[in-house]
C-alpha angles and dihedrals in degrees: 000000000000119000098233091178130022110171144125114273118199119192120200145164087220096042084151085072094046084048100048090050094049092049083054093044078057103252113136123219111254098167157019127159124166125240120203114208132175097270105026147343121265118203114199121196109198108203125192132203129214086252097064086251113137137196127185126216131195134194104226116179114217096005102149089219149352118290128193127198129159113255113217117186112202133182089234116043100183086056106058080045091068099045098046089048082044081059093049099256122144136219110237086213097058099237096319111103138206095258116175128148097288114024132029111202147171133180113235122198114208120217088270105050100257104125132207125208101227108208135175116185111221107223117193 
């Protein structure tokens, strides 16, 4: 299993303001595409600095506050799966995950509170 993406995510129902400090703070929008769920959609905005350094923002309605987890993009899923429930996480889910035409993805919560956004790019 390779590690593609390793940044902070930050979820938000004001993800406008998140992203408005980060520009200041002199990272560029690269990316936003739309996901729908079966809930809601969930727009992420994946900004970039000079530096290399990325942050991902997404637009989350009703959310209370703010949460941050670190979002972690691998080439097996299945396999990362397996390592992070070895390590006691636990899918927020239960077992279910988010599955649409290009990721299949799942949050996963540590012992001590800290998640992970669990993503595998489908690549046709």
């Amino acid at each position: 299993m390779k590690i593609t993406t390793f940044d902070p995510l930050i979820t938000s129902a004001k993800a406008d303001e998140a992203i408005k400090l980060f520009e200041e703070l002199g990272f560029k929008k690269t990316h936003t595409p739309t996901t729908a769920l079966e809930t809601t959609d969930v727009t992420s905005t994946r900004m970039k600095d000079e530096n290399g350094f990325h942050v991902d923002i997404a637009q989350w309605d009703g959310l209370p506050q703010d949460i941050t987890l670190i979002r972690m993009n691998v080439d097996n899923f299945d396999e990362a799966y397996e390592i992070l429930i070895k390590h006691g996480f636990k899918n927020n889910r239960g077992d279910g995950t988010i599955n649409t035409k290009s990721v299949k993805a799942a949050t996963m919560i540590s012992p001590s509170g800290f998640m992970i956004s669990l993503i595998e790019h489908i690549k046709k």
